[in-house]
LUMZAMI-736580 format. One record per residue (C-alpha): residue in three letters; x, y, z. Coordinates in steps of 0.1 Angstrom, whole numbers, plus 5000, padded with zeros to 4 digits. Layout:
BEGIN
ALAXYZ/...
//
This chain:
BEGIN
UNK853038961392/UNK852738591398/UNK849438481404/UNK848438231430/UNK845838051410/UNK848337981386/UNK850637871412/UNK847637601426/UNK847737481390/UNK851337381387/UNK850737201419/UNK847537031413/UNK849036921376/UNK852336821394/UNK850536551417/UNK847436521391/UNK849536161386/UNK849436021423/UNK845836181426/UNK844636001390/UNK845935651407/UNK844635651437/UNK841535731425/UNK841735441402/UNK842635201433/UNK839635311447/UNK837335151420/UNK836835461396/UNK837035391359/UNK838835621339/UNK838035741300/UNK840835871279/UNK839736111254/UNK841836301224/UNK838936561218/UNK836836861226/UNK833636681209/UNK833236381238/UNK830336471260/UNK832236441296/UNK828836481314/UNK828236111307/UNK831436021323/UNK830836241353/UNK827436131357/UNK828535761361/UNK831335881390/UNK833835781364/UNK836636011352/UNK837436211321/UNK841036291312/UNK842936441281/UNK845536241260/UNK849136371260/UNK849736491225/UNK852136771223/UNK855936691228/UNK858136621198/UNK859736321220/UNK857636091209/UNK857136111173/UNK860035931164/UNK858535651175/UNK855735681162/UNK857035731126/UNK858235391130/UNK854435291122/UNK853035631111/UNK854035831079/UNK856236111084/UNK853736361066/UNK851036341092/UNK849936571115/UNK852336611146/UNK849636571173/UNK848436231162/UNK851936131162/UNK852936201191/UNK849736061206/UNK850435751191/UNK854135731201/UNK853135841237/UNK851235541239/UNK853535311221/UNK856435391249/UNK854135391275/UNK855035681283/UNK852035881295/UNK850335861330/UNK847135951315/UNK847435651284/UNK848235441309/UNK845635431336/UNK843135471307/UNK840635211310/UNK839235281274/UNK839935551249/UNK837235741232/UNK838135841197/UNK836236031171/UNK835936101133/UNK837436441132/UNK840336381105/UNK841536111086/UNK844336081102/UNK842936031137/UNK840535781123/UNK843335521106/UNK845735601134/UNK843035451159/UNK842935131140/UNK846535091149/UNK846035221184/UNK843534991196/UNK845634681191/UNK847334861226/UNK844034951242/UNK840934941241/UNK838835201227/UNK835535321214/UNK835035581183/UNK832335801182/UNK831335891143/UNK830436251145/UNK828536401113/UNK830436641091/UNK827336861086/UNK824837051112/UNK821736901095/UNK818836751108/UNK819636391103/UNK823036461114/UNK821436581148/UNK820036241146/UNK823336021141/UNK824936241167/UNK822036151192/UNK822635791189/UNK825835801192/UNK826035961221/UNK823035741235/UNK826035491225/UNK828235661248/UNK826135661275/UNK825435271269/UNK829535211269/UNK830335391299/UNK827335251326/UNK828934941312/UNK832135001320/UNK831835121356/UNK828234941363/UNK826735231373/UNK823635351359/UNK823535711347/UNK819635831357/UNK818436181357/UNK819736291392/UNK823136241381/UNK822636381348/UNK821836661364/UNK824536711386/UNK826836661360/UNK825636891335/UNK825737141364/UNK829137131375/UNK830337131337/UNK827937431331/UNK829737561364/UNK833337511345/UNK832037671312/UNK830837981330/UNK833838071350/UNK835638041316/UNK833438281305/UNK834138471327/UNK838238451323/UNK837438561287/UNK835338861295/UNK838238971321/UNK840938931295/UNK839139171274/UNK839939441301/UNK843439691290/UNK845839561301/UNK844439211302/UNK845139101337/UNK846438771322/UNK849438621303/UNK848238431272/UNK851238161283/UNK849238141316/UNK845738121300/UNK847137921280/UNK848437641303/UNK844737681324/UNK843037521295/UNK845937251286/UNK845437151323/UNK841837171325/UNK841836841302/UNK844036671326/UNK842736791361/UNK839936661380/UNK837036891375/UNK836637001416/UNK840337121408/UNK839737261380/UNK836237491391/UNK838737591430/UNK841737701404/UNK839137911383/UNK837038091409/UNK840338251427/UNK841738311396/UNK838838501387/UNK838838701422/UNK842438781414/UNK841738891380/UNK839039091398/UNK841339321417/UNK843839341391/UNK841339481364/UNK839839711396/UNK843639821400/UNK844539871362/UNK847139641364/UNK848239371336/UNK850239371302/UNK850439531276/UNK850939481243/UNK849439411206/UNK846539201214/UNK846738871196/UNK844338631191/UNK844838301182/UNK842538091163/UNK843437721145/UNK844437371157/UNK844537311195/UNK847437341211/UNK847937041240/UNK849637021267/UNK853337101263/UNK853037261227/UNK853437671243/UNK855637741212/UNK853537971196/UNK852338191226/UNK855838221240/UNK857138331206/UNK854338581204/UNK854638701240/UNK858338751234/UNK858738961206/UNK856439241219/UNK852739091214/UNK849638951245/UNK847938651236/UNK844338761246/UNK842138461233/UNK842538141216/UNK839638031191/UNK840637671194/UNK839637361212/UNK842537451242/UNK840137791237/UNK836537901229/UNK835437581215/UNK836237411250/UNK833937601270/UNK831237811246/UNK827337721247/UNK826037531279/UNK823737231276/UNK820537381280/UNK818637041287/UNK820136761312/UNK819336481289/UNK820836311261/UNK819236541235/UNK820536861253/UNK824236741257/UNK824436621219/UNK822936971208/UNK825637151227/UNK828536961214/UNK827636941181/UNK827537341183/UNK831737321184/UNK832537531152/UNK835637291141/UNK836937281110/UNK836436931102/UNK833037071097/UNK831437141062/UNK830537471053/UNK831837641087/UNK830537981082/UNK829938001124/UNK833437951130/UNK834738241109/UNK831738481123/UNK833038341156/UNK836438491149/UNK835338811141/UNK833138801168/UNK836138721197/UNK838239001177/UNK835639271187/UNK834939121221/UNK838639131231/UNK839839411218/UNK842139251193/UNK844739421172/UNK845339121152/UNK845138711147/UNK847338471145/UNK845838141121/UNK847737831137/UNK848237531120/UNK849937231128/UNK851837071095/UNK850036831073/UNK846536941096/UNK844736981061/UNK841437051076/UNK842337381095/UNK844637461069/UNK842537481041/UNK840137651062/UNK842637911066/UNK842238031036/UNK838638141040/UNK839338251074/UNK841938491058/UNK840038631032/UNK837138731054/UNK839338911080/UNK841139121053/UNK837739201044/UNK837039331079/UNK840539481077/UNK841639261109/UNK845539211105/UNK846038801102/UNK849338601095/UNK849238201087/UNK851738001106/UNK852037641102/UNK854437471122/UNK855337111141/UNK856637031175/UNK860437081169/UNK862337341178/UNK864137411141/UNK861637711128/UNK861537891164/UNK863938211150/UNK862238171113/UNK858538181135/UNK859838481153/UNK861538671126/UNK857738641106/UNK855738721144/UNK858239051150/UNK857439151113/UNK853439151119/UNK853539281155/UNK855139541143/UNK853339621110/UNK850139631132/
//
C-alpha cells in the first residue's frame, strides 16, 4: 500500500542537499530556523529561503555535552552538536540562524551557538495580551528589517502577497491531510504523516505544495475505496518531534495502535490558522495564535486537544515529552487532568533520543493500547 507521494518525498529529501546548494550558488540567501514561531512569509517574500535545523539524532549529543549540561533537553543538544561537527547540510549553508525565546534552554544555548554563526533571536511574549501583540509586531517588523538586509531585496506588498499565499496554499492542503486522516481506516500511516511534516521544514515549499496535492488525490481514492489501517487511533500531542526522532510513532504503530494526528509543532501547530491580512500585522497575529506550551495560561492548547480528539476519531493520546523539556512537561499535568475529565484514555511518556527505553516504551504503549 506504498504511496507514491510518499515515494516523491524520500526523493525530493534525498537530493533536498544538492538542490539547497545550487540554489545558494545562484545568489539566494538562506535562513536557518529551529522553530514553528518564525514567520517564513518574510523570508519567501524576499526570494530567500527558509529551512529547518537538524535536531533529532542521538549522534550528536555527545558532543555537545562537551559544552552543554547533560540534564538538558535532547533537541537542543543535538542541535548544538550538529553544528559543532559540522555536520548538517542545512547548519552549514545557513547564512544566519533565527532563534527565539521559547525555553531557557534554547535561549543560553544560542549564546554559545552564535560564536559558530551568525544569528538573530526573536523575543516572543509569553502571554497573548495586548502589549504582547505589540512586542511581537516589532519584532517581526525586526525580522522583516534583518532579512531585506541580508539578501538586498526589498519585501513590498506584491511579494507579501504572494508569499502569504503560497504558505496559506501549504496550510490548507494540510488541512486537508488532517480531515482525510479522520476517515476509518485512515488512509495514512502516522510514520508517513509523520515524516511529511519533518520534511516539510526541510523542503523547498514548490516541493512541498506538488508532494501534498497528489498525496491528497491518493488519499482521495483510498478513503472513496475504504481502504487504510486500522487500529486504536492515537493522537499525539507534546514536544515536536524533528527530523529523524520516529521513535515514538514506530513504537505505537508496532504494538497494535495508528497514529492519526500529532498536536505538536511537526503537527497542528505547523499549519493551523492562516494569515488573514498580507501585512506585518496579519502574519504576527497568526503566529502568535501557536498554542505552545511555553505559553502562560495555555487554556487553547488543552481545548485544542480535546478538540483534534473528536475531530479524528481518537481512541486515545499519547502526551510526549522529551527529558528535561520542563515546559511541556509540566504542562502535562494539566493536559492530563482535563482529558480524564472528558474520559479520553492518555499515557505520559517522556523519553530522549537513545535507543535504551525502546522495550520499557513498548511494554507501557502495549499496556494502554490494550486497556483502551
Amino acid at each position: 500500500m506504498e504511496l507514491n507521494a510518499i515515494k516523491k518525498l524520500m526523493e525530493k529529501f534525498a537530493n533536498r542537499k544538492e538542490q539547497l546548494y545550487k540554489q545558494k550558488e545562484e545568489g539566494k540567501k538562506v535562513f536557518g530556523m529551529f522553530c514553528a514561531f518564525v514567520p517564513i512569509e518574510l523570508i519567501l517574500a524576499a526570494d530567500a529561503i527558509p529551512v529547518g535545523l537538524c535536531g533529532g539524532k542521538n549522534d550528536t549529543v555527545p558532543i555537545a555535552e562537551e559544552d552543554l549540561p547533560r540534564n538538558l533537553c535532547p533537541l537542543i543538544k543535538s542541535s548544538y552538536g550538529f553544528k559543532k561537527a559540522k555536520s548538517c547540510p542545512y547548519f552549514e549553508a545557513a547564512d544566519v540562524i533565527i532563534g527565539e525565546t521559547t525555553c531557557d534552554g534554547k535561549k543560553k544555548m544560542f549564546e554559545l551557538l552564535e560564536r559558530m554563526v551568525k544569528m538573530h533571536v526573536m523575543l516572543l511574549p509569553y502571554m497573548k495580551t495586548e502589549k504582547a501583540k505589540e512586542l511581537w509586531v516589532e519584532e517581526v517588523k525586526k525580522l522583516k528589517e534583518l532579512v531585506e538586509k541580508e539578501t538586498g531585496n526589498k519585501i513590498d506588498e506584491e511579494k507579501l502577497k504572494e508569499s502569504v499565499e503560497k504558505v496559506n496554499k501549504m496550510r490548507k492542503l494540510f488541512y486537508k491531510l488532517y480531515e482525510l486522516r479522520a476517515n476509518k481506516p485512515t488512509p495514512i500511516k502516522g510514520l508517513d504523516a509523520l515524516k511529511l511534516f519533518q520534511f516539510a521544514y526541510l523542503l523547498d515549499i514548490d516541493d512541498t505544495i506538488e508532494i501534498l496535492e497528489e498525496l491528497v488525490k491518493e488519499l482521495e481514492e483510498r478513503v472513496k475505496k475504504g481502504e487504510g489501517y486500522e487500529g486504536k487511533r492515537i493522537l499525539i500531542s507534546g514536544c515536536p518531534m524533528v527530523a529523524g526522532n520516529t521513535k515514538i510513532v514506530e513504537l505505537i504503530e508496532e504494538v497494535g495502535g495508528v497514529v492519526v494526528g500529532e498536536e505538536s509543532c511537526t503537527g497542528t501547530r505547523f499549519f493551523e490558522n492562516l494569515v488573514e491580512e498580507p501585512t506585518i500585522e496579519g502574519i504576527a497575529e497568526r503566529y502568535l495564535k501557536i498554542p505552545c506550551a511555553c505559553m502562560f495560561h495555555n487554556d487553547e492548547r488543552i481545548e485544542n486537544i480535546k478538540r483534534l480528539v473528536k475531530e479524528l476519531n481518537a481512541d486515545g493520546v499519547v502526551y510526549y515529552t522529551l527529558q528535561y523539556c520542563h515546559t511541556f512537561n509540566v504542562e502535562g499535568t494539566r493536559v492530563e487532568e482535563e482529558l480524564k475529565k472528558e474520559g479520553i484514555p492518555v499515557i505520559r511518556i517522556e523519553t530522549d533520543y537513545s535507543e535504551s527505553d525502546k522495550e520499557q516504551l513498548k511494554t507501557r504503549l502495549e499496556a494502554f493500547i490494550e486497556m483502551i
